[in-house]
Structure formats: C-alpha cells, structure tokens
C-alpha positions in Angstrom: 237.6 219.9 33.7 240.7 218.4 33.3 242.7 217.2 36.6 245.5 219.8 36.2 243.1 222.5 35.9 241.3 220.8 39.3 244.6 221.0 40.7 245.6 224.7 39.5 242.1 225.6 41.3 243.1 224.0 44.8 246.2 225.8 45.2 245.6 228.2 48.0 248.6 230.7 48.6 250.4 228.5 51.6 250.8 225.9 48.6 251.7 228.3 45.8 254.9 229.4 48.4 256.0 226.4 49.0 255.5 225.1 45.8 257.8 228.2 44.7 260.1 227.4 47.5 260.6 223.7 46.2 261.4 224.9 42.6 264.4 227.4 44.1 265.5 224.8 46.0 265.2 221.7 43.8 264.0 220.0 47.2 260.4 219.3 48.7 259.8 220.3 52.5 261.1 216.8 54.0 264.4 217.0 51.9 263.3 214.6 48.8 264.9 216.3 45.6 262.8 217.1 42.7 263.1 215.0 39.8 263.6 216.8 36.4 259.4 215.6 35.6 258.6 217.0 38.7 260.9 220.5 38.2 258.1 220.9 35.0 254.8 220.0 35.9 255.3 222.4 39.5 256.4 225.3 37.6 254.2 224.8 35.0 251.5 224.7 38.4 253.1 227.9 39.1 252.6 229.9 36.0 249.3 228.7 35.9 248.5 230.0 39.2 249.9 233.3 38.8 248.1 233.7 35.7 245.1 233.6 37.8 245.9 234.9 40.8 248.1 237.6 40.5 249.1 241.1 38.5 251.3 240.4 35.4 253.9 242.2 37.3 254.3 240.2 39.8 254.2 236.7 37.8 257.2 234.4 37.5 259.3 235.6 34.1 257.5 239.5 34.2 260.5 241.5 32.8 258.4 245.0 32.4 257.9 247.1 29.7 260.1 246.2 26.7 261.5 249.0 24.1 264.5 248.7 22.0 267.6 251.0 22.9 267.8 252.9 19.5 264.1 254.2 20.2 265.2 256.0 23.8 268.7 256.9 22.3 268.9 260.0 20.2 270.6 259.2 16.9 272.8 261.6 15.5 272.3 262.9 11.8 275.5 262.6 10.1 274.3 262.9 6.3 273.0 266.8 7.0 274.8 268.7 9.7 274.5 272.3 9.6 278.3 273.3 9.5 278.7 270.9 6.9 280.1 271.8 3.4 277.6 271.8 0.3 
C-alpha cells in the first residue's frame, strides 16, 4: 500500500473538515499559509476521501446532472410550417 493511500485511509471526518477548511482559507489552524505543493497534495487528500467516503453528490467539483440546452429547448421548424406557401 502506498503511503498516500495509508494516509487517505486515516483521515477520520474531524481531519477531512479541517483539511477542507485549510484549502478555503489558504491557512492551516495555527495561521501558517499553505504553500502552492501543499494547496495540491490536500485537495488531492480531499477528493480522494470523498471518493470513498461520501455520495457523488456531495463530493468536491459535483455539478449534477449535465444535458445540453438545445435538448430541453423546443426548436422551432422553420423549413415546414403549416401556413406556409407551397
């Protein structure tokens, strides 16, 4: 088992939060910032967790169902209208 797989395991939910919380903040819980390395490998932690631990919809990124616009959208027929001239 790899070490970041070890560590994705370990995360209880008190650490996912304030993982989460350090990312929104750019800031660890005694004020150090996050450095840019730091910013990637916890959110990378993050999704990981999620992916494990929670419903898709409530993972970091879930937009919800996707459909294009033109498939909700009725789309008028120009080329064969009834009152048009033959």
């Amino acid at each position: 088992m790899s070490s970041f797989a070890h560590m994705i395991e370990n995360i209880t939910p008190d650490i996912y939060e304030s993982l989460k919380l350090a990312v929104e903040i750019g800031k660890w819980s005694d004020g150090r910032k996050l450095t840019a390395e730091q910013k990637e490998l916890t959110l990378q932690a993050i999704i990981a967790w999620e992916a494990k631990n929670l419903p898709e919809d409530q993972r970091t990124g879930y937009m919800g169902p996707q459909e294009c616009a033109s498939k909700s959208a009725p789309i008028e027929n120009i080329l064969f209208k009834s009152d048009s001239i033959h």
